[in-house]
C-alpha positions in Angstrom: 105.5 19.5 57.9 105.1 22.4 55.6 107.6 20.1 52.8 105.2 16.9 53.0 102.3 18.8 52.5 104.4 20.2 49.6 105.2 17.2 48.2 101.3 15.8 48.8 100.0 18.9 47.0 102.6 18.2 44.0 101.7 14.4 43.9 98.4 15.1 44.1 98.2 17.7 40.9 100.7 15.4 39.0 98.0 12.8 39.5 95.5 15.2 38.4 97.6 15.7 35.1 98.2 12.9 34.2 94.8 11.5 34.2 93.9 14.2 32.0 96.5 13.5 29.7 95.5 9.5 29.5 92.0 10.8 29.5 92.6 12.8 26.4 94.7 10.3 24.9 91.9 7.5 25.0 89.3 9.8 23.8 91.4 11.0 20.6 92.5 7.3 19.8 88.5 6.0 19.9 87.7 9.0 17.9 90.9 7.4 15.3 89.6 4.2 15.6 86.0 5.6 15.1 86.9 7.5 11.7 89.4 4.4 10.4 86.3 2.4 10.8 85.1 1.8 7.1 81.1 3.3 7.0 78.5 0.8 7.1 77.2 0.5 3.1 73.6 2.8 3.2 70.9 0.5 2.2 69.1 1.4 -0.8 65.6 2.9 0.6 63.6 1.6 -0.9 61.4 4.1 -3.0 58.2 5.7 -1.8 55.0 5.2 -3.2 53.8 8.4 -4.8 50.8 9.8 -3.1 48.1 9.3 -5.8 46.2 12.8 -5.8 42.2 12.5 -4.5 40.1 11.7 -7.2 37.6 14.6 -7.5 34.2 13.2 -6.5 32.5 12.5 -9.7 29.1 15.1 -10.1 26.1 13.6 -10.2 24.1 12.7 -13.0 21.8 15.1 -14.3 18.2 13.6 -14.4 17.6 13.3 -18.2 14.8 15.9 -19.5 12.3 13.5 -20.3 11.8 11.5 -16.5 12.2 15.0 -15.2 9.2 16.0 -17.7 7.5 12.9 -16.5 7.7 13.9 -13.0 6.4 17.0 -13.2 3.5 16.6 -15.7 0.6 16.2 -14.1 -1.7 13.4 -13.6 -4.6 12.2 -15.9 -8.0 12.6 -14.8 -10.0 10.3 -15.7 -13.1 10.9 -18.1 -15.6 10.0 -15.2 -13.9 12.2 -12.5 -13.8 14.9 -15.0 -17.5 14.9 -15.3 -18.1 14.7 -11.7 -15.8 18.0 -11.5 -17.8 19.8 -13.8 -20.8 19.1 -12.6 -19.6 20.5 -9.0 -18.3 23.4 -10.6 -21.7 24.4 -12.2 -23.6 23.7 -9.3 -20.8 26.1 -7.2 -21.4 28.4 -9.9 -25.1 28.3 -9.4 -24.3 28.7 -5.8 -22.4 31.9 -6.1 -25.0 33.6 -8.5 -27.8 32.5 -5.7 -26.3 34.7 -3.1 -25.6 37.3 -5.1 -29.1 37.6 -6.3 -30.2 37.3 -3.0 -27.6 40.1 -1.7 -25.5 38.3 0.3 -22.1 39.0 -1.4 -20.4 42.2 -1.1 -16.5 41.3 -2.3 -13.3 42.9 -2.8 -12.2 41.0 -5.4 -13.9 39.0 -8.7 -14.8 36.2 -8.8 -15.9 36.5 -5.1 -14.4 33.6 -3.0 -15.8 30.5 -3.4 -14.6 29.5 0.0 -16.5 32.2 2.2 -19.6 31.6 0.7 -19.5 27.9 0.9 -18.7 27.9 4.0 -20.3 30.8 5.4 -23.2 31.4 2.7 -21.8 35.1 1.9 -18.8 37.4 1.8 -18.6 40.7 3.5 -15.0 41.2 2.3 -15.7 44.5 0.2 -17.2 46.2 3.2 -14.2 46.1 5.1 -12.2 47.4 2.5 -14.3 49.6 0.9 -14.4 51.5 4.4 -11.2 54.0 4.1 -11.7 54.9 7.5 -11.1 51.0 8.5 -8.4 49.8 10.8 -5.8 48.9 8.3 -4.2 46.5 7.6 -7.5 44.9 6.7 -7.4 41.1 7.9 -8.9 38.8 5.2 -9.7 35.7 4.3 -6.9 33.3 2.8 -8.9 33.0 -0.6 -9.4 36.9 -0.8 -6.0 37.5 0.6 -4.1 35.3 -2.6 -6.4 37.2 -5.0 -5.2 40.6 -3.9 -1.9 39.7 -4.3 -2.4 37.7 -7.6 -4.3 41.3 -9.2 -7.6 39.8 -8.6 -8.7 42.4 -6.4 -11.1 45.5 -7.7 -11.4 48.1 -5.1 -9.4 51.4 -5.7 -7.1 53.4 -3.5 -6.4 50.2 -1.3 -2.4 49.3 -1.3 -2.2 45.3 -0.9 0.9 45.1 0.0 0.7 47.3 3.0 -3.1 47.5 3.0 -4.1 43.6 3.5 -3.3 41.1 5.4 -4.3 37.2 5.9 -6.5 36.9 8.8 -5.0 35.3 12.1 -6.2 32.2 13.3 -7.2 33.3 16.8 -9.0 36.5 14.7 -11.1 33.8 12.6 -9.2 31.6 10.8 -9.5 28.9 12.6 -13.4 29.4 12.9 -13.5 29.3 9.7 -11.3 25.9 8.7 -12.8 24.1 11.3 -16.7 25.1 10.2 -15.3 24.3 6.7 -13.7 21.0 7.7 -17.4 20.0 9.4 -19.2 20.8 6.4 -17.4 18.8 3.9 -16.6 15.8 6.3 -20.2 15.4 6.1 -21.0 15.3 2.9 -17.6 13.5 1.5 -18.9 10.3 4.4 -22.6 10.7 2.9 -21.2 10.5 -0.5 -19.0 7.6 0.8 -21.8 5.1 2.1 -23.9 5.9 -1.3 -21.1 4.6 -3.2 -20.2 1.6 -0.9 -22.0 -1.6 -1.8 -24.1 -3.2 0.5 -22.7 -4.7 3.3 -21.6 -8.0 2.8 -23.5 -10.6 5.1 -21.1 -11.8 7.6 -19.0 -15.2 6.9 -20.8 -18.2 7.8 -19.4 -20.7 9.9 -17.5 -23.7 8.2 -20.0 -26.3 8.1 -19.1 -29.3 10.3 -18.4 -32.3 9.0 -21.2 -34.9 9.3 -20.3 -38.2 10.3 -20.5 -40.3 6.9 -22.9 -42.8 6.4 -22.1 -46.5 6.1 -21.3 -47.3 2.7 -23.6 -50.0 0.9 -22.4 -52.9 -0.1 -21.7 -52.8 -3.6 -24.6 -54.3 -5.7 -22.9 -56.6 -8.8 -23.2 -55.0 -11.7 -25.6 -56.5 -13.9 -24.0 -58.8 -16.6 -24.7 -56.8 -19.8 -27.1 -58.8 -21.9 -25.6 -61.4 -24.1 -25.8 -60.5 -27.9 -28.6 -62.1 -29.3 -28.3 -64.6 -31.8 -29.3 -64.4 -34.8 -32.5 -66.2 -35.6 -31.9 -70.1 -36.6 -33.9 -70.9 -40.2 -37.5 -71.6 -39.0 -38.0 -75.0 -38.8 -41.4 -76.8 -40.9 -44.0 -75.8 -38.9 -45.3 -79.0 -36.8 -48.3 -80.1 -38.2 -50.9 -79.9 -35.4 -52.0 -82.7 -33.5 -55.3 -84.2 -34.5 -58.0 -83.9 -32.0 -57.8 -87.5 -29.8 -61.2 -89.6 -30.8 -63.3 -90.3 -27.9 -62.7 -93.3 -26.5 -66.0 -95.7 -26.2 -66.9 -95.5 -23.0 -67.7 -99.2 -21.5 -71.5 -100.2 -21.4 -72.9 -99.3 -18.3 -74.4 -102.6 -16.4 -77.9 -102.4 -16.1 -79.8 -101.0 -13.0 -81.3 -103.5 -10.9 -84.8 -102.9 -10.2 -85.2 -101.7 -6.5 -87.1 -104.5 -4.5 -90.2 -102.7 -3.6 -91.5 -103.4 0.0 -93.8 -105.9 1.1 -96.5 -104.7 1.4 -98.6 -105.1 4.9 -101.1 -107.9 4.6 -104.5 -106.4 4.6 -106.4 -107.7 7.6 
């Protein structure tokens, strides 16, 4: 027992072995046969189109210096809307010099706005800021508000830039657009229906068409008159006709005296 088992273990690794060895020998002769084989021939690649670099995007065309002058100038007034401009410009003038001979402007800065007194028929402004023991910042209009901060303003000691301030709209602002906005609605619509022409009557109707009358029969049109002749020669005037003689008249037969009557015998 214990030599067949021996022998089945030795049969069994010489087995073993030998596989190993044909295993071995097969793998080394495909590698042979692998390196005899010839290598294919590399294709030429073919070559690669350079990457072209982005263009840089082109800048953009500076707007030559004369449309950008034409642009900006500003437009032409005509001759007639000038005169209408001055003549609103006096009479805001006049307006201005009108409350303030009648005391009703008091303002921090000169000219006084035109705006407030427009609007409101005076300014108050310089009482507010004349008052040092005001609660600052002082809350102004927005007319008086630019002025102070354009050096229009002429009361001393005040600082603008910490001192004044644009009034809010729930402070008066928007009181004061809106009474503004009334104002000149009105007169700009007044102005409007002066200007407009009167209005044109309304369209009439297209006028029906009226059944056509029966057309006369065409009259013949008259001949035009022959061309007259020319006059013949006159011809030797007829002589006239002698007067016809009387013809004698026949004899007339004499009367035959009327038979008178018997007369009665006398008895």
């Amino acid at each position: 027992m214990v030599l067949r088992r021996n022998l089945w273990l030795a049969w069994s690794a010489g087995l073993v072995v030998s596989w190993g060895v044909l295993g071995t020998a097969g793998a080394s002769a495909q590698e042979e046969k692998k390196v005899e084989a010839p290598p294919a021939e590399a294709k030429p690649e073919a070559p690669k189109e350079e990457a072209k670099p982005a263009e840089a995007p082109k800048p953009a065309e500076e707007p030559k210096k004369e449309e950008v002058a034409a642009e900006s100038a500003p437009p032409t007034i005509p001759p007639e809307v000038e005169a209408k401009l001055e003549a609103a410009r006096k009479a805001v003038a006049e307006a201005i010099v009108a409350a303030q001979d009648a005391g009703l402007v008091d303002s921090s800065i000169d000219p006084p706005p035109v705006l407030d007194i427009l609007v409101k028929g005076y300014a108050d402004d310089g009482k507010l800021l004349k008052n040092k023991d005001g609660k600052k910042p002082y809350a102004v209009s927005p007319e008086v508000f630019a002025a102070w901060f354009t050096s229009y303003g002429k009361v001393d000691g005040v600082n603008y830039v910490n001192d004044v301030r644009i009034l809010s709209p729930n402070a008066g602002l928007k009181a004061l657009f809106d009474q503004r906005a009334a104002i000149l609605n009105r007169h700009i619509e007044a102005v409007r229906k002066e200007k407009a022409p009167a209005a044109a009557p309304a369209p009439a109707e297209a006028p029906k068409e009226e059944p056509k009358p029966a057309e006369e029969p065409k009259k013949e049109e008259a001949k035009p008159a022959e061309e007259a002749k020319p006059a013949e020669a006159p011809k030797e005037e007829a002589k006239p006709a002698e007067a016809p003689k009387e013809e004698a008249k026949p004899a007339e037969a004499p009367k035959a005296e009327e038979a008178k009557p018997a007369e009665a015998p006398k008895g």
